[in-house]
C-alpha positions as CSV (number, residue, x, y, z in Angstrom):
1,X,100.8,239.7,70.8
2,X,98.8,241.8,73.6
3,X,95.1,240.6,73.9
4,X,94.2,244.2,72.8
5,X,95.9,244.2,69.8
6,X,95.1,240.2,68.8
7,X,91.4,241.9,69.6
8,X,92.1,244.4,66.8
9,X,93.4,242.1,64.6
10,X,90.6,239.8,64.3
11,X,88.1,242.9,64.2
12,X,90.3,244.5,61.1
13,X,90.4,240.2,59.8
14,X,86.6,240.9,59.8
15,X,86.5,243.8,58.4
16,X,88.7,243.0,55.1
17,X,86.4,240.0,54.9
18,X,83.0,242.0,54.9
19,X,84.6,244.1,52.7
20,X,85.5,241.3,49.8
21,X,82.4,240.2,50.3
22,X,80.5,243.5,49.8
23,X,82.6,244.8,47.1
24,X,83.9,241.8,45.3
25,X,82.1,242.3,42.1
26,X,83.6,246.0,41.6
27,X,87.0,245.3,43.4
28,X,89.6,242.6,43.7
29,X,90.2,241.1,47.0
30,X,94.1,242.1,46.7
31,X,92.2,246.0,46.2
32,X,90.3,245.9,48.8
33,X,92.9,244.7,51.1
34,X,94.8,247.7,50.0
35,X,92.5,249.9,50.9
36,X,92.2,248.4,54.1
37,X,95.7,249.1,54.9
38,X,96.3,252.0,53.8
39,X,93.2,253.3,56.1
40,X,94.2,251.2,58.6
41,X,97.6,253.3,58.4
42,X,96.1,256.4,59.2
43,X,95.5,255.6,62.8
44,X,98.9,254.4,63.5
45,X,99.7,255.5,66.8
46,X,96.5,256.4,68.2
47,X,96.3,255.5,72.0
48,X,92.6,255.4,71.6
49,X,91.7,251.8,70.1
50,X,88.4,251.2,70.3
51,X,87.1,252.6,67.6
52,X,89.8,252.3,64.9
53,X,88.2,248.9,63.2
54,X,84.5,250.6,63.1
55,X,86.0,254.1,61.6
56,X,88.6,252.1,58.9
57,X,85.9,250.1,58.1
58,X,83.3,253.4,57.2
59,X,85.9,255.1,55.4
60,X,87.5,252.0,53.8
61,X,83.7,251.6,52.8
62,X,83.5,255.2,51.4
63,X,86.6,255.1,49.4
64,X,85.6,251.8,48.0
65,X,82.0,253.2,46.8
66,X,82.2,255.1,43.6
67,X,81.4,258.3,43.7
68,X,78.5,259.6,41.9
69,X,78.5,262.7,39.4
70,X,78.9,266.1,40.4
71,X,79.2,265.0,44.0
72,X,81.1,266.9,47.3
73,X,83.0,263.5,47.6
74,X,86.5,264.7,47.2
75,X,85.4,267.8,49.6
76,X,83.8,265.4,52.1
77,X,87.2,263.0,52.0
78,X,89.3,265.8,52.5
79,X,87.5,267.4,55.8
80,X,87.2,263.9,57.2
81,X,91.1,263.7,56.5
82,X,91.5,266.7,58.6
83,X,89.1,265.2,61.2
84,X,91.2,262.5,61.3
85,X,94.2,264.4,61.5
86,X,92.9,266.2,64.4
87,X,92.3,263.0,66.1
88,X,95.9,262.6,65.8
89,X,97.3,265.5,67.6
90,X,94.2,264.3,70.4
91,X,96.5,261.0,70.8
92,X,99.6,262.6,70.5
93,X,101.8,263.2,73.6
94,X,100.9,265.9,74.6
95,X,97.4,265.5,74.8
96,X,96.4,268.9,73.5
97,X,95.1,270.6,70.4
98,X,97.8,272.2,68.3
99,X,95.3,275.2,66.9
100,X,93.0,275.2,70.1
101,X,95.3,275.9,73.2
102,X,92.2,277.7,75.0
103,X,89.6,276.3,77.0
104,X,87.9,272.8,76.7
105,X,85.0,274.9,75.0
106,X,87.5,276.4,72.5
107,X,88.8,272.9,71.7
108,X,85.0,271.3,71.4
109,X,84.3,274.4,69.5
110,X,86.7,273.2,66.8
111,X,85.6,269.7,66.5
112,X,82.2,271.2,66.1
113,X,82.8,273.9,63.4
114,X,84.0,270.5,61.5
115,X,80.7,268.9,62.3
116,X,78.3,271.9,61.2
117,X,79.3,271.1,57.6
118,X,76.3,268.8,56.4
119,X,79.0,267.5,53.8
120,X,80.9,266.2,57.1
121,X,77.7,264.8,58.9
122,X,77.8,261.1,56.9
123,X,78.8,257.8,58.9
124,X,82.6,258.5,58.7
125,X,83.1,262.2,59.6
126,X,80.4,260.9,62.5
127,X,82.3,258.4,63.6
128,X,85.5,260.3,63.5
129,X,83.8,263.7,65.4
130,X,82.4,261.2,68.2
131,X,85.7,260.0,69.0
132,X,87.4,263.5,69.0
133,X,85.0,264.9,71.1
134,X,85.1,262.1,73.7
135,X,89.3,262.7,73.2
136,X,88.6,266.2,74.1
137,X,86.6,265.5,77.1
138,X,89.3,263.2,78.2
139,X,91.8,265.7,77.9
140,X,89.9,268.6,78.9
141,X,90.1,270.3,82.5
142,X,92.2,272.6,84.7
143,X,93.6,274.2,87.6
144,X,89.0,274.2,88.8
145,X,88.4,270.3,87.4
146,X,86.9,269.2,84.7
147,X,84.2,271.4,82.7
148,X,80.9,270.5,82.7
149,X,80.8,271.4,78.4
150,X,83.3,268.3,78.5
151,X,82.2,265.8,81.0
152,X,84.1,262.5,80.4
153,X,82.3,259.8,79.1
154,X,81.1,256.7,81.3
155,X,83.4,253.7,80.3
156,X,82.0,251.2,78.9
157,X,81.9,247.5,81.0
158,X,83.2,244.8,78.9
159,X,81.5,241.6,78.8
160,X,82.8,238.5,77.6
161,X,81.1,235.5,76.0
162,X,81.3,232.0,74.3
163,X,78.8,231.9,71.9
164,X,77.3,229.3,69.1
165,X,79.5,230.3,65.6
166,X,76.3,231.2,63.6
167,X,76.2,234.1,65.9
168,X,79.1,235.5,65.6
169,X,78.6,237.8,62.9
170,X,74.9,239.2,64.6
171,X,77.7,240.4,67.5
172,X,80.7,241.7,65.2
173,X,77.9,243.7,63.5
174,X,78.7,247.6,64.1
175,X,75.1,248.1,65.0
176,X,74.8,245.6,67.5
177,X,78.4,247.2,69.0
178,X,76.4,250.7,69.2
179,X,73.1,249.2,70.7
180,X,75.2,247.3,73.5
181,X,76.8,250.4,74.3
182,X,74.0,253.0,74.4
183,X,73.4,250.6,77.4
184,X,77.2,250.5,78.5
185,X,78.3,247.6,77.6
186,X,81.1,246.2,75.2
187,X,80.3,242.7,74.2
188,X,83.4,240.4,73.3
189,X,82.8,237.1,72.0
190,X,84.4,233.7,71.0
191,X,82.7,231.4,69.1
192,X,82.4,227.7,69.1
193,X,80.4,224.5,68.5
194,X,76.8,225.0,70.9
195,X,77.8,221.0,72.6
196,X,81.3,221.9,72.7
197,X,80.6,225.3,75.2
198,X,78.2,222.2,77.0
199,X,81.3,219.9,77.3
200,X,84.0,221.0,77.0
201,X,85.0,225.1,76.9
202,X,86.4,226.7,80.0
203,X,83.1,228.8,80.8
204,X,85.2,230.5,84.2
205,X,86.3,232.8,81.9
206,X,83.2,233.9,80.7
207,X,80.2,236.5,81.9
208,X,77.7,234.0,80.0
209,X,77.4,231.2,77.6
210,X,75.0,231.6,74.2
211,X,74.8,228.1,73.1
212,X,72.3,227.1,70.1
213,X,69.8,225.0,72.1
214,X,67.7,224.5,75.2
215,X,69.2,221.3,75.8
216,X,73.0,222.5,75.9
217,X,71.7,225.2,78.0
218,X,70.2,222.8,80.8
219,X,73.7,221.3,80.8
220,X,75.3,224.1,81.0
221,X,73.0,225.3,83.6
222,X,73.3,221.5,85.9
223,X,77.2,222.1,85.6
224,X,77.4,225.7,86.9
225,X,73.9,225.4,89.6
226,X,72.7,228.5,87.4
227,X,68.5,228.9,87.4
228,X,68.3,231.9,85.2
229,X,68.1,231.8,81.7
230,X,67.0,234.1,78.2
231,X,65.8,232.8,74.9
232,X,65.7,236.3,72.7
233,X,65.2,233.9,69.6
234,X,65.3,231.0,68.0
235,X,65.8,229.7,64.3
236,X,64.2,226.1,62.9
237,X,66.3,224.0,61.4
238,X,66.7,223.6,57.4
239,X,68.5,222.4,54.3
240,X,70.5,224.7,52.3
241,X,70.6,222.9,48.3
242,X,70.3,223.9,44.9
243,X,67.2,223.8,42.2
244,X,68.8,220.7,40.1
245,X,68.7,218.5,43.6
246,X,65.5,219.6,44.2
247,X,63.7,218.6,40.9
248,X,65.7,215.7,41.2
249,X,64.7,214.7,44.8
250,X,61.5,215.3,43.8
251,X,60.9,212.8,40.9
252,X,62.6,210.5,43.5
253,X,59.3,211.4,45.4
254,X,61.6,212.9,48.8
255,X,60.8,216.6,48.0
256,X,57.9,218.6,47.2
257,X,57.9,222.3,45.7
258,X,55.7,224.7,46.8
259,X,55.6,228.3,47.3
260,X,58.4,226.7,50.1
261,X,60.6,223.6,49.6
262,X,59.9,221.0,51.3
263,X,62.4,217.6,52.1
264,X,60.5,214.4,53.5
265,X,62.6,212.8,56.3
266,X,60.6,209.6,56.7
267,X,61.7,209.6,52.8
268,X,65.0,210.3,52.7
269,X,65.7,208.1,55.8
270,X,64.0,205.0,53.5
271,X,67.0,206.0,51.1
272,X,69.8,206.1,53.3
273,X,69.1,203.2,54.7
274,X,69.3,201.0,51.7
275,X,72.6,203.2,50.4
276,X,71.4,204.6,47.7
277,X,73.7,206.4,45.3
278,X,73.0,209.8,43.8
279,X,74.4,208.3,40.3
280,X,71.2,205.5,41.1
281,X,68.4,207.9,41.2
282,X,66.8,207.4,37.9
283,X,66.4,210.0,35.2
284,X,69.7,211.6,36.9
285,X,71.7,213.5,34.3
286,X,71.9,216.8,36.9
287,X,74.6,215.0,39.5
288,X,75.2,211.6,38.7
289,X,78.0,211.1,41.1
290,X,79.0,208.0,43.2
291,X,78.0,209.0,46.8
292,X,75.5,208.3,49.2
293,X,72.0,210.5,49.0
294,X,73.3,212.4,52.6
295,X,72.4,215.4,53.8
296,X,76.0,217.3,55.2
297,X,75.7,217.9,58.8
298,X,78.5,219.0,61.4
299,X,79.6,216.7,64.2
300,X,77.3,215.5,66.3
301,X,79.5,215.2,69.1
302,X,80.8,218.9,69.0
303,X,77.9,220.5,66.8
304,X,74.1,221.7,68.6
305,X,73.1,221.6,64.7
306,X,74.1,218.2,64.2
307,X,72.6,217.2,67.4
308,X,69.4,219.0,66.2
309,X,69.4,216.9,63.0
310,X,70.4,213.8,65.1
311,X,66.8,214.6,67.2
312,X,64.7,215.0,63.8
313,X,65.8,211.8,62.2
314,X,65.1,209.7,65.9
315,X,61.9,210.9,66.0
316,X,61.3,209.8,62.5
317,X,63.3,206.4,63.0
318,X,61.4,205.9,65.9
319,X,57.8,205.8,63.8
320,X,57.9,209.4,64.1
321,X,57.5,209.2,68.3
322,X,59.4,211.1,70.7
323,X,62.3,208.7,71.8
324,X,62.3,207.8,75.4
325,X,63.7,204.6,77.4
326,X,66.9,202.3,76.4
327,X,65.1,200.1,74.3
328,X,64.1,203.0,71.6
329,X,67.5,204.7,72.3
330,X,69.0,201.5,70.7
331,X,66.7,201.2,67.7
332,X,66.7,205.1,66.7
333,X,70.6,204.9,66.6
334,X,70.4,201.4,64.9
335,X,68.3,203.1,61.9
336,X,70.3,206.7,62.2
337,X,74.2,206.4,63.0
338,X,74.5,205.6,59.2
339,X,73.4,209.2,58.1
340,X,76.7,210.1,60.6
341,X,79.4,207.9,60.1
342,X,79.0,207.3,56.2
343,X,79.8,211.1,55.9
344,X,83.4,211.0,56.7
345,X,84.9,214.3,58.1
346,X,82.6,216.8,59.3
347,X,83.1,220.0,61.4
348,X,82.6,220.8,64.8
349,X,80.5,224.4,63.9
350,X,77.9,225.5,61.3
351,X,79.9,227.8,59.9
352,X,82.6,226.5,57.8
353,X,79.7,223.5,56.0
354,X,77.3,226.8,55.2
355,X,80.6,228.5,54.2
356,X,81.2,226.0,52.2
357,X,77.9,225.7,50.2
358,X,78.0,229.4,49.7
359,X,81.5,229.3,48.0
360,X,81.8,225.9,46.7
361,X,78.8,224.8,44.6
362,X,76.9,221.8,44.9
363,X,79.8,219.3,43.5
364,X,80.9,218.6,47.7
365,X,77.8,219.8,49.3
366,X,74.5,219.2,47.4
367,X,72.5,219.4,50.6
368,X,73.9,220.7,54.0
369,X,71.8,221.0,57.4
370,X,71.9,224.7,58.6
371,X,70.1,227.1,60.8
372,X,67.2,228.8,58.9
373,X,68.7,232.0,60.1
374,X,71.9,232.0,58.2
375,X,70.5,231.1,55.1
376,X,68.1,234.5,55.3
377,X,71.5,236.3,57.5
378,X,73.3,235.4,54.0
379,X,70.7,237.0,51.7
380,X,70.8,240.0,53.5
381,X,74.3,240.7,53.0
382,X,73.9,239.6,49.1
383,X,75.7,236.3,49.1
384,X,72.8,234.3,47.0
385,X,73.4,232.6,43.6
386,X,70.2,232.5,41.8
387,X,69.8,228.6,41.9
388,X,70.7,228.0,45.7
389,X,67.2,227.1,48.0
390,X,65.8,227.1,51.5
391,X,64.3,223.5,52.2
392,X,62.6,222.7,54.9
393,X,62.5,219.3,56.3
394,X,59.3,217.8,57.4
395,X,59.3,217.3,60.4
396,X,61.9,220.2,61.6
397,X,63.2,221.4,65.2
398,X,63.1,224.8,67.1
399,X,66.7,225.4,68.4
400,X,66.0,227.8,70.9
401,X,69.2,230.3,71.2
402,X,69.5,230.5,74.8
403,X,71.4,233.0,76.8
404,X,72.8,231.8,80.2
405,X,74.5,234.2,82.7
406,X,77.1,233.0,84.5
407,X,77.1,236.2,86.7
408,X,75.7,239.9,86.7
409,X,77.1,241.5,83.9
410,X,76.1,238.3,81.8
411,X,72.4,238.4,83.1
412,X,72.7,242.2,81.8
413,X,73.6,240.5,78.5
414,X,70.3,238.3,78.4
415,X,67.5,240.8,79.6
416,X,69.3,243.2,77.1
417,X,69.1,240.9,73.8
418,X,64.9,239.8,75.3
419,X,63.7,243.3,75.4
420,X,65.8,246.1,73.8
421,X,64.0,246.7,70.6
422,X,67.2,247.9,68.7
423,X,68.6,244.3,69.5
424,X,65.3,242.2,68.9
425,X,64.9,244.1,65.2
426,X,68.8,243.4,64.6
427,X,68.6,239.6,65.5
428,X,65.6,239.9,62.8
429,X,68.3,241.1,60.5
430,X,70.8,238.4,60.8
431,X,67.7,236.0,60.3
432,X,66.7,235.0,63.1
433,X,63.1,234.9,64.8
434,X,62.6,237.3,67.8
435,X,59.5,237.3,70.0
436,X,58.0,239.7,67.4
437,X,57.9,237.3,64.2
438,X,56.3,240.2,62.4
439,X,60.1,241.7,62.4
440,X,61.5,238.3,60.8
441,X,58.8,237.8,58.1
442,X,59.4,241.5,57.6
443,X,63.3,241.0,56.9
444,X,62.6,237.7,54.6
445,X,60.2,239.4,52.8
446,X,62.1,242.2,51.6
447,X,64.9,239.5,51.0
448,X,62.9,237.3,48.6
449,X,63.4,234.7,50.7
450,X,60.6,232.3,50.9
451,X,59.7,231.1,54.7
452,X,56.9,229.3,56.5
453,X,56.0,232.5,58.8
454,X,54.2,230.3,61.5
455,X,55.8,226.7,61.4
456,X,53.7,223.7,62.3
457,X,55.6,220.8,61.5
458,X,57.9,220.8,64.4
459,X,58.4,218.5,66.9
460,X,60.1,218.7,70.3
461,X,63.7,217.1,70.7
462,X,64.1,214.4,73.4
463,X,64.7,215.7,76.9
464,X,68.1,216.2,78.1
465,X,69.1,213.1,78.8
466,X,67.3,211.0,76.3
467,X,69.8,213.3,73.8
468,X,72.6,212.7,75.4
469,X,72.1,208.6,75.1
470,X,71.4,209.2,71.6
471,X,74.3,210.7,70.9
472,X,77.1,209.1,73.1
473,X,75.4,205.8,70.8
474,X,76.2,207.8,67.5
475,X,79.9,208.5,69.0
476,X,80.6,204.8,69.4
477,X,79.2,204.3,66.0
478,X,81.9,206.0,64.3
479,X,84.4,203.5,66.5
């Protein structure tokens, strides 16, 4: 499969899935696939690609929204039929117009006596009038050059990126496409665990690398001699659970319920380390079940968030004092490899274990260890059940999202996501905190989610190396 079309592929994956997920409660997910297709069909053939998942998506979107009463839907469906249509000829052969074989202005004139209709000016007959027109200017010119009504559009440089997995959907997010190329960029990304893009990901083929912490950063940046780096945002660390394991953690004394949750480390670790069952908690009737009291992490040898978790509970182990020199190394892993290893399998990214909780329930994953920011990402696109909960634990860690360029185009990438205010207000919107708080508290708010605004319960995770020790000791624990 060509890397263009593999490209498409995932994009149109994405798509279908943002779809299910948007219209699941009106529409089955073998419906909206259909629809999917049988937009998808309509742009068979084009020779223009780059906008075909964004435009199946807004009319797959359309034609999945009931129409309300009286409306010019049918009208507006049709003329946005005939726009794409038009499009067609535009990619056919010939590269012409079939009912405007004048001038370039002749041709631009039709696309716009489609546009003037205000029944054609939504987000699909947009979309589809954009791309005809830049067709048009691509195709337009003569025996004097090009017109100046139908200069050709700058192309946009593509960028490519490895980046932490609970970003991914911030950068497959149509917006973010648009604001990246207002500046003339396209941003392509692949995703992966933060410590994997520190250890082990082939970052030559990258512009930059967007890893979930300062300290994968600094390794990243000691492996390629790189100085320069961007934190746009960051996101504390939490605990994504459910209303019966809170009430029940707190008559067990670990939690304490507020106008925000909060989950006692120095507490819980008291627990795991005697191996207490949830089944032994008394007065449990909510999940009596026959496993350890563990919060669900990812690996810690792959995973920034695990490592992030791995750095609150040494600090805690280690009479809640930053860990530094061999001789606490070896006691914090001691007291902590336990919380690891007595989990069995666990992933390499933060995805698929929020994933998880959001589809699964709370029988496999009563308590998983997330980023703040896709808990409040999730409650803006409506995924919420009415008993899930946003925990903090106390004390939590800052993991700073930190941009590093591994050239020009990737330093673009950094200064672009610090100070465009488009980007910093859509970063806000995927949950996570940009310089301007105000914009995060902002988003939460009108999410019902409930957050500490300004965070004080925070410590600092152990300098570089200091982590490293810690969790090379964890590694050999699970041997």
């Amino acid at each position: 499969m060509a890397v263009d079309t593999a490209r498409e592929e995932k994009a149109l994956l994405n798509v279908t899935n943002r779809l299910v997920d948007a219209y699941g409660e009106e529409h089955s997910t073998e419906q909206v696939e259909a629809v999917v297709g049988a937009v998808r069909q309509r742009f068979e053939g084009h020779r223009i690609r780059e906008f075909v998942p964004i435009l199946v998506e807004r009319i797959a979107r359309r034609e999945l929204t009931p129409a309300p009463a009286n409306s010019d839907s049918g009208q507006t469906i049709t003329e946005t039929s005939s726009a794409i249509s038009l499009a067609d000829n535009i990619n056919s052969d010939s590269g012409h117009l079939p009912d405007t074989s004048g001038d370039a202005g002749a041709r631009i004139g039709a696309v716009a006596r489609i546009a003037k209709d205000k029944r054609v000016l939504g987000g699909i007959a947009a979309a589809v009038v954009l791309v005809v027109v830049a067709a048009v200017a691509l195709t337009s010119g003569g025996e004097s050059g090009p017109t100046p009504l139908a200069a050709a559009p700058t192309a946009l440089t593509t960028v490519h990126g490895v980046v932490g997995s609970e970003k991914l959907s911030f950068f497959e997010d149509p917006k973010v496409i648009e604001a990246f190329a207002k500046n003339g960029l396209k941003v392509e990304v692949d995703p992966a665990g933060s410590r994997q893009i520190a250890t082990s990901v082939d970052l030559a083929r990258y512009d930059f690398a967007f890893p979930s912490s300062a300290a994968a950063a600094e390794r990243i940046q000691r492996q390629r001699g790189v100085s320069a780096k961007y934190t746009p945002f960051s996101s504390p660390m939490a605990i994504a659970t459910y209303q019966p394991i809170v009430e029940l953690l707190a008559r067990a004394g670990v939690v304490k319920q507020g106008p925000t949750t909060t989950f006692d480390v120095e507490k819980y670790l008291a627990l795991a380390e005697k191996g207490v069952q949830w089944d032994q908690l008394e007065g449990n009737t909510t999940y009596p079940v026959r496993k350890n009291v563990l919060v669900s992490t990812t690996d810690p040898r792959t995973s920034n968030s695990a490592a992030m978790y791995l750095a609150v509970a040494a600090y805690v182990a280690n009479d809640n004092t930053i860990v530094r020199g061999d001789k606490a190394e070896n006691y914090a892993v001691s007291r902590i490899s336990r919380l690891f290893t007595r989990q069995g399998f666990t992933e390499s990214s933060s995805d698929s274990p929020f994933k998880e909780y959001l589809a699964s329930g709370m029988g496999p994953t009563p308590m998983v260890w997330i980023y703040e920011a896709q808990y409040v990402d999730a409650a803006a696109h409506g995924q919420m059940k009415p008993d899930m909960v946003l925990m903090y634990p106390s004390p939590t860690v800052l993991s700073q999202h930190t941009v590093v360029p591994l050239g020009d185009n990737g330093d673009r990438i950094g200064k672009l996501l610090s100070t465009d205010p488009d980007l910093q207000r859509l970063a806000a919107e995927h949950g996570f905190r940009p310089s301007d708080t105000g914009l995060f508290t902002k988003v939460a708010a009108e999410q019902q989610v409930p957050v500490i605004p300004n965070l004080i319960d925070v410590v600092d995770p152990p300098n570089y190396d200091t982590l490293e020790h810690l969790l090379d000791g964890v590694a050999k624990a699970y041997n």
